[in-house]
N, C-alpha and C positions, 0 to 999 in steps of 0.2 A: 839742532839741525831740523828744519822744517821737513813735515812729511809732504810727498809726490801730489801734487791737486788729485789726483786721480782717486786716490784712497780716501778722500771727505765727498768721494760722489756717492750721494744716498741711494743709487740703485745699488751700487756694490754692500752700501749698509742693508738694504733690502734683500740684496741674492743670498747676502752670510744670516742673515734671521732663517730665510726660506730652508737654506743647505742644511742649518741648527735642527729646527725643526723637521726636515726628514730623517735627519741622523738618528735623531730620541724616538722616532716613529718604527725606525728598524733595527732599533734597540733592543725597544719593548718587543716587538715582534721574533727575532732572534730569541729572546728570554724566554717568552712561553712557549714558541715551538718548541723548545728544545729540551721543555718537561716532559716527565715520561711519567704513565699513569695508565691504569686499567679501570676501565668502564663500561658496564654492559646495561644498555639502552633497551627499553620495548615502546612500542609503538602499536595502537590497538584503532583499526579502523572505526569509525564512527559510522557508518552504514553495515545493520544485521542483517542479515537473509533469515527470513523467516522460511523455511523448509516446510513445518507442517503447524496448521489452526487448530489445535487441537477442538475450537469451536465449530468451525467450518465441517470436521471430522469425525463429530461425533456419533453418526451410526457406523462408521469403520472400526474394526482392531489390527491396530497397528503393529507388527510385530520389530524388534530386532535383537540378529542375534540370539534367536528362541526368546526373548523377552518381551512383554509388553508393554508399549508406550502409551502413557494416559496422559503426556501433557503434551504442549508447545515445543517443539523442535526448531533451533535457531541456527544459525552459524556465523563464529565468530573469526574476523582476521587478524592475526599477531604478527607484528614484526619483531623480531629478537636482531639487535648485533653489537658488539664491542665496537664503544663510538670512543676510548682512551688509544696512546698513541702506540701500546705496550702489549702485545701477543697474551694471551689470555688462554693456556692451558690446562688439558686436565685437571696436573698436579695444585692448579693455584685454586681449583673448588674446593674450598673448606666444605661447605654446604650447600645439599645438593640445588640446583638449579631448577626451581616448580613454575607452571603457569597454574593457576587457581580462577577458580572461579567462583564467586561470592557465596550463591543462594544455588546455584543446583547440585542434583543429588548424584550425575551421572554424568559423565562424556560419555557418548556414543562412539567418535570415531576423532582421530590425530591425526594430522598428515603434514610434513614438509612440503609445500607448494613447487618451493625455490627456496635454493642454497645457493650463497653465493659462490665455492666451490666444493670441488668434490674432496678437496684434500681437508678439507677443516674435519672430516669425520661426523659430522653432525647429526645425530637419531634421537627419534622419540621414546623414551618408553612407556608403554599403554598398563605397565604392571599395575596402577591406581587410577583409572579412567571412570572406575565405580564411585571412589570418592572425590571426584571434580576434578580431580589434579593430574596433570601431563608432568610428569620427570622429561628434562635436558639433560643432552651429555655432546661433547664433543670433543676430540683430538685438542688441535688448535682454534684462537680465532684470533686470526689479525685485525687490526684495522681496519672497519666496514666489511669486515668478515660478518657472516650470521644467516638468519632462514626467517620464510614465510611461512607462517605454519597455521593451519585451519584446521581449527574446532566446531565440531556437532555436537550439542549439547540440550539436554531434558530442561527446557527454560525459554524465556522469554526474550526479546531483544535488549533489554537494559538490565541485563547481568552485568556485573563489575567485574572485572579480569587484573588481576595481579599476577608480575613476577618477582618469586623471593629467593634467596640462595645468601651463600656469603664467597666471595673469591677475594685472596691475599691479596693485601696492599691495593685495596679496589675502593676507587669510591660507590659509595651506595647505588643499586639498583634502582632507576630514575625513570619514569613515563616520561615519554615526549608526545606532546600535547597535538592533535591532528583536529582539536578544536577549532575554530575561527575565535579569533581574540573578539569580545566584546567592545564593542563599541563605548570606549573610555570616552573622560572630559577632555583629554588630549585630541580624539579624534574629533569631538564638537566644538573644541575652538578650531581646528584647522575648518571645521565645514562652513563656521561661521564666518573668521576670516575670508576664505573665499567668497563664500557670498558677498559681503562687503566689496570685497573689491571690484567684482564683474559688477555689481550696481552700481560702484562709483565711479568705472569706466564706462560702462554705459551714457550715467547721466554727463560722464565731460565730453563724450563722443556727441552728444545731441547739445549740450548747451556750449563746448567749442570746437565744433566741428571741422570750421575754419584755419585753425593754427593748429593742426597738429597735422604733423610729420607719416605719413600714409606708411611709410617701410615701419618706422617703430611702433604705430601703430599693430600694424600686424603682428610681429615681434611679440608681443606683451599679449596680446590677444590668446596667441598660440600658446604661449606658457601658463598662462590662468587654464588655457581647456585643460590642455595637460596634466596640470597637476590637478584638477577634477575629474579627468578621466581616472587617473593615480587613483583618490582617493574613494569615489563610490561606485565607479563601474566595475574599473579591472580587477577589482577582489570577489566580487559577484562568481566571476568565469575561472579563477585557481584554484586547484585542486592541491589540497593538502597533502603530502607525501615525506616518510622517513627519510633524510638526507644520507639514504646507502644508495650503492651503485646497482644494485642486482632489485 
């Protein structure tokens, strides 16, 4: 028995490829949402507040805390938070949760900026602030749960800042990058490519001025700016930021 003409029309072969194709897209998607996994993320601003020159200051004495400071005085931004899908408590710190800092001898002073909230429990301990090191503790943290936390510290602006600990069934303790990516060979064939193009539209805009089509014209215009705008303006003006909510 012959099938219905309806069924050999290629759009309906096109709808059922398109329909396939979303189906395996919210597949995949269903499957990884629905791992579950703890992961606690830092994120370390790249602009230091230099507090004090200790060259600028040198007929001062500085004190703090009855102590006396002979160096550079800096201040550094951390973002801390569990960026897995999996509540991250107490009980699951094997080991304790530190921020460190490479080359100085002292923190001065710890502070939680902003928590995202009050119930996560979230405190600093200052008990090892002499040797670089701020101890973590918190109750819970959920998902984009976490703190902002600022350090003063005996040192310079390009101190290295690390967080280490160990927490059950965790993936590893991971920096997220608030660098500007480097300008790769991927980004210099896209600049070159475009250039190419606005000169070739260019030159067929002067040598066939005559036969082309004024709306598509414009059309095509607009999307070459565009995607040169994309590519070397609008990254000039964004501001790099932790993807948490607080």
């Amino acid at each position: 028995m012959p099938l219905p003409k309806w069924l050999s029309n290629p759009v309906l072969g096109l709808l059922g490829v398109v329909l396939s194709a979303l189906a395996l897209v919210f597949a995949l998607y269903s499957y990884f949402t629905a791992q579950t996994y703890r992961e606690l993320r830092y994120a370390v601003a790249p602009e230091r507040a230099i507090l004090i020159d200790s060259k600028k200051a040198s007929d001062f004495e500085i004190n703090y805390q009855g102590k006396t400071v002979r160096s550079d005085v800096a201040s550094a931004i951390i973002t801390i938070w569990n960026d897995g899908t999996e509540a991250i408590r107490r009980e699951n710190i094997l080991r304790p949760v530190t921020i460190t800092l490479d080359n100085t001898d002292r923190i001065l002073e710890a502070k939680a900026l902003r928590i995202s909230r009050p119930a996560t429990g979230f405190t600093l301990d200052p008990s090892k602030l002499h040797e670089g090191t701020v101890l973590l503790s918190w109750d819970i943290l959920d998902r984009k749960d976490g703190a902002v936390i600022q350090i003063i510290y005996e040192g310079g602006p390009k101190e290295g800042v690390t967080v280490t600990g160990d927490i059950e069934d965790s993936r590893p303790i991971a920096e997220y990058s608030l660098e500007r990516p480097a300008r790769g060979p991927l980004w210099w064939f896209l600049g070159i490519t475009m250039g190419l193009l606005i000169i070739g539209n260019i030159y067929r805009n002067v040598r066939y001025r005559k036969n082309l089509y004024l709306h598509l014209e414009i059309i095509n215009w607009v999307c070459l700016l565009t995607i040169a705008v994309i590519l070397f303006i609008y990254p000039k003006f964004t501001t790099m930021k932790p993807p948490v909510p607080f």
